[in-house]
SERO-4910 file (N, C-alpha, C, O; in steps of 0.05 Angstrom, whole numbers):
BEGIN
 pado doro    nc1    nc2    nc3   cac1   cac2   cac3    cc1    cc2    cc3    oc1    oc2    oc3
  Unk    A     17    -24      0      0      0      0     18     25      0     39     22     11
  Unk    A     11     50    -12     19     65    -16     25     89      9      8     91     27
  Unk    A     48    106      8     26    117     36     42    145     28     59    148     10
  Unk    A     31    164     48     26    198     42     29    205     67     16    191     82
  Unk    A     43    224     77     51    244    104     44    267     97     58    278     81
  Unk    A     20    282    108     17    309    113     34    319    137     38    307    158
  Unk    A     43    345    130     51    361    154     44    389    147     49    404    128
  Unk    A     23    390    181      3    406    175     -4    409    203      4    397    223
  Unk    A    -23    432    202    -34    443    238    -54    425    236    -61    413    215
  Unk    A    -68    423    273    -92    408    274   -114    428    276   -111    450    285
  Unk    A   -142    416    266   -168    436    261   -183    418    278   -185    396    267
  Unk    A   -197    421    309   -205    410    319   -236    399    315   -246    381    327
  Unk    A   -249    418    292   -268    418    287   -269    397    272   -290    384    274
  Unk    A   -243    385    249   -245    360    238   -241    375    206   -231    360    189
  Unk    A   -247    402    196   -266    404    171   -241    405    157   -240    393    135
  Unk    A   -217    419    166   -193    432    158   -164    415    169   -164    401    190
  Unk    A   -140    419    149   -112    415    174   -110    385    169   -123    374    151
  Unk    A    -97    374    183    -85    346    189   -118    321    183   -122    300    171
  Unk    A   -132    339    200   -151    315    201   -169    319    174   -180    298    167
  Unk    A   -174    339    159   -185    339    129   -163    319    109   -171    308     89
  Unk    A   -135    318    120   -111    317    100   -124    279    101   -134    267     82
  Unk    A   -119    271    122   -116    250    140   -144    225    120   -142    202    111
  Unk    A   -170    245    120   -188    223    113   -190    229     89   -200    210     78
  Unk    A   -184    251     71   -173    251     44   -154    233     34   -155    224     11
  Unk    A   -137    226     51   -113    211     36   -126    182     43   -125    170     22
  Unk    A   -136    168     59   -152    143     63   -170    145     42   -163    131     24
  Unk    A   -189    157     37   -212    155     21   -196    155    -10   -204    139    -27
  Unk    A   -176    170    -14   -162    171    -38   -139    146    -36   -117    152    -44
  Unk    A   -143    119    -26   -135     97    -30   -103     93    -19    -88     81    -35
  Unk    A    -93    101      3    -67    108     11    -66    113     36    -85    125     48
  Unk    A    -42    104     49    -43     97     80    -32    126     86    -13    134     74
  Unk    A    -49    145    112    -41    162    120    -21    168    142    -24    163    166
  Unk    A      3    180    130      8    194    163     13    226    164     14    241    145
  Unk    A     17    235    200     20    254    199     39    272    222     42    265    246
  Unk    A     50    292    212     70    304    228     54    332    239     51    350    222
  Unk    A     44    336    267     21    360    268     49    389    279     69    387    293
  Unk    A     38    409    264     66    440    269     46    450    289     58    464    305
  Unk    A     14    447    295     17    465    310    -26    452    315    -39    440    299
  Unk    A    -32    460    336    -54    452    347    -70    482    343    -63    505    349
  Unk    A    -91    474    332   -117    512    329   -132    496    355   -131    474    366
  Unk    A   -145    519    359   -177    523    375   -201    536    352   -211    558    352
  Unk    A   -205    518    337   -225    530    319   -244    515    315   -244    493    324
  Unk    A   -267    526    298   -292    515    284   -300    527    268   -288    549    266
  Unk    A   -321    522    247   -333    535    224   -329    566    226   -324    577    205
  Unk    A   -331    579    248   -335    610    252   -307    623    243   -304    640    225
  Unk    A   -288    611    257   -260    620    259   -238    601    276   -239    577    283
  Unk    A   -218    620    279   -191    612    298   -193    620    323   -202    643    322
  Unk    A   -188    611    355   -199    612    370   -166    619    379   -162    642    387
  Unk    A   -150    606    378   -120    607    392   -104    577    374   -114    556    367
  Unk    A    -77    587    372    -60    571    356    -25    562    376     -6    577    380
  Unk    A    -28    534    384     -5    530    392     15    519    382      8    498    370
  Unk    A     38    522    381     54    512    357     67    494    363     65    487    386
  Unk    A     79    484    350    101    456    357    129    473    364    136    493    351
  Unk    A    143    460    386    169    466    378    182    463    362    171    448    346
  Unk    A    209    471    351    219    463    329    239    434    332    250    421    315
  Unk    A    239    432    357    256    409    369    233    383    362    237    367    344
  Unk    A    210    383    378    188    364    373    183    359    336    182    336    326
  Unk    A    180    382    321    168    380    302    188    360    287    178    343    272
  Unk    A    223    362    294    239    352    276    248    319    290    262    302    278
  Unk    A    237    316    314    222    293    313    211    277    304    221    256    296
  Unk    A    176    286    304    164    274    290    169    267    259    161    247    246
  Unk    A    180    284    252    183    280    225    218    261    213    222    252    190
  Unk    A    240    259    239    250    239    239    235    208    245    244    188    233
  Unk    A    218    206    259    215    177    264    197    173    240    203    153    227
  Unk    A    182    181    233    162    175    209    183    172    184    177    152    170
  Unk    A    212    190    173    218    179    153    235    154    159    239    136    143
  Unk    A    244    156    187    258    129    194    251     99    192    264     78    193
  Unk    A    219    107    191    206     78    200    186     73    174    198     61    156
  Unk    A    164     78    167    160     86    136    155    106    114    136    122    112
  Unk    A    172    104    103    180    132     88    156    132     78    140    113     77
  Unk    A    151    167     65    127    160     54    129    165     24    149    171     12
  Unk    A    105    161     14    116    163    -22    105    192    -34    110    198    -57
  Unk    A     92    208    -17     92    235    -25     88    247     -2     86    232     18
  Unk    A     85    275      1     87    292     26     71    316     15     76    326     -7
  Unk    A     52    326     29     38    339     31     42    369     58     31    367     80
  Unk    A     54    388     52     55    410     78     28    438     73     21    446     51
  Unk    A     21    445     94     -4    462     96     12    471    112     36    472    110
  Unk    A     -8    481    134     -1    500    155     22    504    171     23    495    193
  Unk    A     44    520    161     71    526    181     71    563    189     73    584    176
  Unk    A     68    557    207     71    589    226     89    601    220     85    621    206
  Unk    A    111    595    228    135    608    241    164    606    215    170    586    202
  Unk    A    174    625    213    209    605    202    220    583    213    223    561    201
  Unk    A    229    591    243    240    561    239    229    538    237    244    518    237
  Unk    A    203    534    236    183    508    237    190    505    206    194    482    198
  Unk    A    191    530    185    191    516    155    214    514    152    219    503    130
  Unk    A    239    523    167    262    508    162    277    480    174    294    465    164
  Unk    A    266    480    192    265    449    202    240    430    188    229    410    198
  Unk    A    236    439    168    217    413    149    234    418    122    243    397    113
  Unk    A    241    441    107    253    433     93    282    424     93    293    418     72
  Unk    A    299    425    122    325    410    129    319    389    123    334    377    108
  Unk    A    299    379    130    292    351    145    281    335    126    279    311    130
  Unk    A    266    351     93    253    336     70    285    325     52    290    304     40
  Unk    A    304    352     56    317    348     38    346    325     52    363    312     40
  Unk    A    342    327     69    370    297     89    353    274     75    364    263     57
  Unk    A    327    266     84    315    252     65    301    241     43    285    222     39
  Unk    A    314    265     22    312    271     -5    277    251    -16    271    234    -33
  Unk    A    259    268     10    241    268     -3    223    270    -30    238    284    -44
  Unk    A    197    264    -48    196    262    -62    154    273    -57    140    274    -37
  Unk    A    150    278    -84    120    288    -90    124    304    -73    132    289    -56
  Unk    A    124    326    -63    124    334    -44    111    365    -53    125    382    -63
  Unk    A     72    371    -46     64    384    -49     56    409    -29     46    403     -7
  Unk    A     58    430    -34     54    450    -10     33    468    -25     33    476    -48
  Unk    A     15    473     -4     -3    489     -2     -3    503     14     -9    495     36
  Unk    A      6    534      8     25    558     27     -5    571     36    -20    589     27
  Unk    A     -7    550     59    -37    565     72    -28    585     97    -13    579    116
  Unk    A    -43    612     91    -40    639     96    -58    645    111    -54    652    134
  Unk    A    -85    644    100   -105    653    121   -133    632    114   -142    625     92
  Unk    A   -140    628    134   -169    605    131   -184    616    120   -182    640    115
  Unk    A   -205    600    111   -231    599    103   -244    618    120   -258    635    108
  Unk    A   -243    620    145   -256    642    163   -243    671    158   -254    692    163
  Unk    A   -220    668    148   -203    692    150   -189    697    172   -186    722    175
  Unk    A   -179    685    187   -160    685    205   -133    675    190   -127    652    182
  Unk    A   -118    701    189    -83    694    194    -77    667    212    -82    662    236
  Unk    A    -60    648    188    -55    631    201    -17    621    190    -13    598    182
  Unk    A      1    639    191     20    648    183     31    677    190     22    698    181
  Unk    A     50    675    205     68    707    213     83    723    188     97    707    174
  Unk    A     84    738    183     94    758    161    119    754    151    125    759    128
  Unk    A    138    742    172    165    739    166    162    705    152    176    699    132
  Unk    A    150    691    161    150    665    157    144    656    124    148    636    110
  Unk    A    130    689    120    127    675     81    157    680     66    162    661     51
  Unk    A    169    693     65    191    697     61    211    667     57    216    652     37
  Unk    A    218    666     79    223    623     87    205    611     73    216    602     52
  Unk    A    182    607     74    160    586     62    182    587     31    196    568     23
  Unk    A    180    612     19    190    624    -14    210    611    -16    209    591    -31
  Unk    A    232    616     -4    257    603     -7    272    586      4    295    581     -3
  Unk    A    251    571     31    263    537     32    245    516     26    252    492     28
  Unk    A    224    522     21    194    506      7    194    503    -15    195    481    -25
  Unk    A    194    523    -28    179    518    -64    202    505    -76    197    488    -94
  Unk    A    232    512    -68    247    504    -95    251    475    -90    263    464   -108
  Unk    A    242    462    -71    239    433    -52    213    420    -57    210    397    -47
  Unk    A    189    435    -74    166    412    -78    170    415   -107    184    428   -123
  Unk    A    147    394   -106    133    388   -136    124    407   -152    129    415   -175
  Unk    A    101    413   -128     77    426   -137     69    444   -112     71    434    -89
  Unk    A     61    468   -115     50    486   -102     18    496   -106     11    497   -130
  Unk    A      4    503    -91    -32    504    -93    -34    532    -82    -37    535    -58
  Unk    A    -33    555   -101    -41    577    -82    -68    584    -97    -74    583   -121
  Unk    A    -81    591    -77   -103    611    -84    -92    635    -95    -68    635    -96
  Unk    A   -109    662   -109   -101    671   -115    -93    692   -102    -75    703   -114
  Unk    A   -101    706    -74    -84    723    -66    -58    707    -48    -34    714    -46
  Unk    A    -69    690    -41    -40    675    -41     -7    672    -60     17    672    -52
  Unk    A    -20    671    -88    -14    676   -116      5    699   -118     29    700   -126
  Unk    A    -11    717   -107     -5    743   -109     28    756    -89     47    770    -95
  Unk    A     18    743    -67     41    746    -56     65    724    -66     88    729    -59
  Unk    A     62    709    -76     83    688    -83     96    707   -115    119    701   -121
  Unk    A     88    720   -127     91    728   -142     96    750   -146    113    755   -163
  Unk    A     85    772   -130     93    799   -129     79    811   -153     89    830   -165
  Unk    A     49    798   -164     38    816   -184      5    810   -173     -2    792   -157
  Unk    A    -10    827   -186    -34    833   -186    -46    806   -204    -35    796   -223
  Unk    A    -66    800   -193    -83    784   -212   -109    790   -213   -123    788   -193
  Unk    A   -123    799   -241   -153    799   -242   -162    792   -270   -182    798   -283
  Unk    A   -142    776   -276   -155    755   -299   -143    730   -305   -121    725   -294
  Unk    A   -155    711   -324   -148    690   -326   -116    704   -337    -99    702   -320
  Unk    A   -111    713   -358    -89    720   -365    -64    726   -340    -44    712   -337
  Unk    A    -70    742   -327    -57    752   -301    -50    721   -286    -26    715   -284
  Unk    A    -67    704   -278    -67    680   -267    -37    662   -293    -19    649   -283
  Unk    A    -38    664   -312    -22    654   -327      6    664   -326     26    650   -325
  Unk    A      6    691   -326     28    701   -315     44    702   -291     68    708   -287
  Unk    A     24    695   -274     40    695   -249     34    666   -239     31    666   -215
  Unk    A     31    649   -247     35    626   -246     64    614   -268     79    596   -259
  Unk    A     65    621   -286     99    623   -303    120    640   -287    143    639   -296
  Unk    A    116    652   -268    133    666   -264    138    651   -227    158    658   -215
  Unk    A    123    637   -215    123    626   -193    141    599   -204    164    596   -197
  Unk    A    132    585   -218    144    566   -224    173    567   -238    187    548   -232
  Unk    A    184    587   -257    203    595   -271    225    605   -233    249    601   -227
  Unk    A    212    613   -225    233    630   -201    238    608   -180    259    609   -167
  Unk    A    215    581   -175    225    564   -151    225    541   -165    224    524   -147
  Unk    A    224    526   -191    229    507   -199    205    492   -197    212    468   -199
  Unk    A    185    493   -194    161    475   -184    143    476   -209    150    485   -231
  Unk    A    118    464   -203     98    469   -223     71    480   -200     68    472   -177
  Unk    A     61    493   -209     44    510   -198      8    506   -204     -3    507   -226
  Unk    A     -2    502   -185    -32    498   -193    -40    524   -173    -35    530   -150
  Unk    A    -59    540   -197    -64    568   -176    -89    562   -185    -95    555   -208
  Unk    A   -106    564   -161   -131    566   -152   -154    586   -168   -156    606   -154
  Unk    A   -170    587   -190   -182    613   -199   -194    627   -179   -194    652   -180
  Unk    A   -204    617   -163   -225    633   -150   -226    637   -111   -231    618    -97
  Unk    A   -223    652   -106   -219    648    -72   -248    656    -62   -260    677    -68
  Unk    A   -258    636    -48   -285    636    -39   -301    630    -57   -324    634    -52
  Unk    A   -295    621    -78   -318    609   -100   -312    582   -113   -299    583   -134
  Unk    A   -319    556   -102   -325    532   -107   -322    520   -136   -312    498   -142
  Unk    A   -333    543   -154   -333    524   -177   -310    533   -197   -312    533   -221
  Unk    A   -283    544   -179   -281    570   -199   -261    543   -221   -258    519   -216
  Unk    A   -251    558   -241   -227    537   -257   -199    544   -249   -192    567   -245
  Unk    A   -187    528   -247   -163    522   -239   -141    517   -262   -146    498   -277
  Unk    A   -116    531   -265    -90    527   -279    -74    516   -263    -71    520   -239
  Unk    A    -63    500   -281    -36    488   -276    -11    503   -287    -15    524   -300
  Unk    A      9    497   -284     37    516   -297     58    484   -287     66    476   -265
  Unk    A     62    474   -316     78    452   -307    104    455   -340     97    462   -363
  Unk    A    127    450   -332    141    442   -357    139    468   -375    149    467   -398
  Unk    A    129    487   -367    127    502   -385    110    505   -411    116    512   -434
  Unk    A     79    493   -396     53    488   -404     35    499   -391     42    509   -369
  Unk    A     11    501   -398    -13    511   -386    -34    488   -388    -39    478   -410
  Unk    A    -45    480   -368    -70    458   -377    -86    475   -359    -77    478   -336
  Unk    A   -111    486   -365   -135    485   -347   -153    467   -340   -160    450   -356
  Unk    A   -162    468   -318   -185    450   -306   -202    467   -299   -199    486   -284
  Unk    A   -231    454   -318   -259    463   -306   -268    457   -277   -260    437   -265
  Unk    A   -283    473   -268   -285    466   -238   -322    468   -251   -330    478   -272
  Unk    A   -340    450   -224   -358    440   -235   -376    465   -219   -362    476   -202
  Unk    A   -401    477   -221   -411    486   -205   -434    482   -185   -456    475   -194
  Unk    A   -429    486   -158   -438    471   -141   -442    488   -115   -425    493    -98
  Unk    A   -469    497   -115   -478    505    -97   -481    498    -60   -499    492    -45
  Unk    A   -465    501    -59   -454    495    -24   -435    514     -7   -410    513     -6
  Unk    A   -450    530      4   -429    547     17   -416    537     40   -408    554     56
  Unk    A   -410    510     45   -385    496     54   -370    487     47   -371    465     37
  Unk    A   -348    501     49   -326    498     33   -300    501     61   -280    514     55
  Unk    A   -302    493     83   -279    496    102   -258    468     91   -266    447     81
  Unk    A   -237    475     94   -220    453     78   -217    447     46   -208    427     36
  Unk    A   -225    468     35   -229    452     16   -196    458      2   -194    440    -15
  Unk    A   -175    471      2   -142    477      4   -135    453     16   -127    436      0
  Unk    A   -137    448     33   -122    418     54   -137    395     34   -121    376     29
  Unk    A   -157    393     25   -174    375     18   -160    368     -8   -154    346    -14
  Unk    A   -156    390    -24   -147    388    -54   -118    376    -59   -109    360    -75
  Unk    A   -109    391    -41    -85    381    -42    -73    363    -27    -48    359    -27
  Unk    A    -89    352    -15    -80    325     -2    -82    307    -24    -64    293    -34
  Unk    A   -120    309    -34   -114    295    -56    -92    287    -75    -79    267    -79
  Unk    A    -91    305    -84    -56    303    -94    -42    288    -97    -35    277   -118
  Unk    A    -33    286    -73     -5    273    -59    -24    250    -62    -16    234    -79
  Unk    A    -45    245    -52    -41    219    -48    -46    200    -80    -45    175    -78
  Unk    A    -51    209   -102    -51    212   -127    -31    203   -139    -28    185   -155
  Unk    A    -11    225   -126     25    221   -132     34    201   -127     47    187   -142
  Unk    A     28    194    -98     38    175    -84     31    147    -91     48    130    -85
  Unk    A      9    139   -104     -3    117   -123      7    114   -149      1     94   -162
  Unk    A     28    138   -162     47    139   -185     31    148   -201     40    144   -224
  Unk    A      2    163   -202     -5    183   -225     10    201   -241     33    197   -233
  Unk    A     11    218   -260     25    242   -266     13    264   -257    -11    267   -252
  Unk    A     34    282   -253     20    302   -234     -8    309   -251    -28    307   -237
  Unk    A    -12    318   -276    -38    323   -289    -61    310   -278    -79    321   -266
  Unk    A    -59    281   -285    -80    263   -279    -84    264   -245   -103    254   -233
  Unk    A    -66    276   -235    -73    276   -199    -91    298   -191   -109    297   -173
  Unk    A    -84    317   -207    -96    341   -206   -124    333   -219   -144    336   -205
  Unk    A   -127    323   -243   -156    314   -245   -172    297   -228   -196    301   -226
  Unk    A   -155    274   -213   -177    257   -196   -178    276   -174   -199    276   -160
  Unk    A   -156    296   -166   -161    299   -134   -189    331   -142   -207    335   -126
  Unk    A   -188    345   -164   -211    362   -167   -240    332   -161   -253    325   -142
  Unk    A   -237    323   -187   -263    303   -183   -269    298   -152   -292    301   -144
  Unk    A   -252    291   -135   -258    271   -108   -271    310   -101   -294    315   -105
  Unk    A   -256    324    -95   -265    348    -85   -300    357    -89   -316    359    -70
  Unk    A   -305    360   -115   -333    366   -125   -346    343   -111   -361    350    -93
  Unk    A   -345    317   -116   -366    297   -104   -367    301    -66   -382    292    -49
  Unk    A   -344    318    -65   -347    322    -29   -365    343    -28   -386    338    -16
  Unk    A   -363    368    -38   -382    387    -37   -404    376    -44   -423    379    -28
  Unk    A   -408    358    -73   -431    358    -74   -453    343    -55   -477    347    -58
  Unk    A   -447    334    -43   -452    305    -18   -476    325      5   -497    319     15
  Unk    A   -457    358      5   -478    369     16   -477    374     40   -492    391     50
  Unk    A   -461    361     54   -461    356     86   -459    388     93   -446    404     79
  Unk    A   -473    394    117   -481    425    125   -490    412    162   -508    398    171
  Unk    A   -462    428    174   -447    422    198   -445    447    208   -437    461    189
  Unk    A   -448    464    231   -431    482    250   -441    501    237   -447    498    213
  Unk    A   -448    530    252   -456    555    243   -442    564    220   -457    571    202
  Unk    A   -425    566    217   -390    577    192   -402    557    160   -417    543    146
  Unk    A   -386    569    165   -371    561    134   -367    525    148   -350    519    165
  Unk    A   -382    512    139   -377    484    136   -353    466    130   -335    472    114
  Unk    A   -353    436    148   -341    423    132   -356    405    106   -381    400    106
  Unk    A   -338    397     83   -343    371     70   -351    349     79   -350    339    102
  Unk    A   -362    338     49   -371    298     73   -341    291     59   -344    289     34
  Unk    A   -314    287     67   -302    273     63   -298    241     46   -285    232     27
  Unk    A   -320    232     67   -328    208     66   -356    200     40   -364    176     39
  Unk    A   -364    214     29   -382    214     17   -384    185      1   -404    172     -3
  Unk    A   -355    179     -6   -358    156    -22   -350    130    -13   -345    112    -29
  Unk    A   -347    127     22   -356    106     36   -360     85     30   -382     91     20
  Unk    A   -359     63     26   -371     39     17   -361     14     46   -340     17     60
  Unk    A   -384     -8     49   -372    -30     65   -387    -39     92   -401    -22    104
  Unk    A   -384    -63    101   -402    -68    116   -396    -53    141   -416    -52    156
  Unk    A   -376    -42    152   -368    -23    173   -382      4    167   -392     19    184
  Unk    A   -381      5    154   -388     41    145   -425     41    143   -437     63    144
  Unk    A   -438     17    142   -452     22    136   -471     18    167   -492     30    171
  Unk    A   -460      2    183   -465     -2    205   -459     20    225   -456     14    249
  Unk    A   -458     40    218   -449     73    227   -475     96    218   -478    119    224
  Unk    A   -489     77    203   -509    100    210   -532     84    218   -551     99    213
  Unk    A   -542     64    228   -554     48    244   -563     77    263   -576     74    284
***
């Protein structure tokens, strides 16, 4: 069996973080593990309080996990601080990690800062030139890039120019806060777009951790990055579409939507 390591904060609520990463990569056919940077107090509404990992603990966890089973792609979300993203990328590159997708998550779905100002800087230049693939939304985008975006065109440009400066291939997000938006890739020095489907559900908490977990765990089964990016959109839309409507906020996904088995089914008894 294949397996996938997120390193990522925990979302106690379940919707976002480690534990969105966690039943994404199971449901997407691949044994999960995970390295947590930092514990939230949150739910659908917002961020309540954020504690972080040390940098001593974090490079820990993330020694015994490559020590004991490596994994076949790596998935990073939420890192706070500098030295937390430099003790992961020390620590990817001693173990000349591989797939290794980052989604430079900045601020939640609620809008809470979930990243210090100095820390994107580091993310830029010991992260990107160290993954695969990178997932920004677009003001995310924006800061990775240092240009304005308000068109598809704009999105093309600063997606060639993220990838051209850290070596990666780049999937930028069309639309921030909008579900169905279409999505580019920037790979090899290509453009492929992906239609995004439209789908009325204003729960969308996770859906960054969700996508790109998919991913990895995609990668990690030996897809091409293209075709990962197509099943992990598909798995995404059938989660929204599923409908699940949880917690005052901005919702989680049914993760699980596509469940199957005599356990699972003995769970809604």
């Amino acid at each position: 069996m294949k397996v996938a390591l997120t390193i990522a904060g925990s979302d106690c609520s379940g919707g976002a973080g480690i534990q969105a990463d966690m039943k994404t990569m199971t449901m997407n056919g691949v044994y999960a593990m995970s390295v947590i940077t930092a514990l939230t107090a949150q739910n659908t509404t917002g961020v309540r309080a954020i504690q972080e990992s040390t940098p001593d603990f974090l490079r820990q966890q993330l020694d015994v996990v490559f020590e004991d089973i490596y994994p076949d792609a790596v998935k990073i979300g939420m890192v706070g601080t500098a030295e937390l993203i430099r003790v992961i990328a020390d620590r990817l590159r001693y173990y000349n990690a591989g797939n290794v997708v980052v989604d430079p998550v900045m601020v939640a779905t609620s809008g809470s800062a979930l990243i210090r100002n100095d820390a994107v800087q580091t993310l830029i230049e010991e992260l990107l030139p160290i993954s695969t693939l990178v997932t920004p939304n677009i003001p995310e985008a924006q800061v990775l890039s240092g240009l304005t975006i308000e068109s598809e065109t704009d999105m093309a440009v600063a997606a060639k120019k993220i990838s051209e400066n850290y070596r990666c291939a780049v999937l930028l997000k069309g639309g921030h806060s909008i579900n169905d938006a279409n999505d580019l890739l920037y790979t090899d020095g290509e453009i492929i777009r992906f239609d995004g489907k439209r789908i009325n559900n204003p729960n969308t908490h996770g859906t960054g951790c969700t996508l790109s977990s998919a991913i990895a765990a995609n990668l990690a089964k030996g897809y091409t990055l293209t075709e990962s990016v197509r099943r992990a959109k598909n798995y995404i839309s059938g989660a929204l579409a599923a409908m699940l409507d949880l917690g005052k906020g901005s919702g989680p996904m049914n993760h699980a939507f596509d469940l199957q088995g005599e356990y699972a089914k003995e769970a809604s008894l």
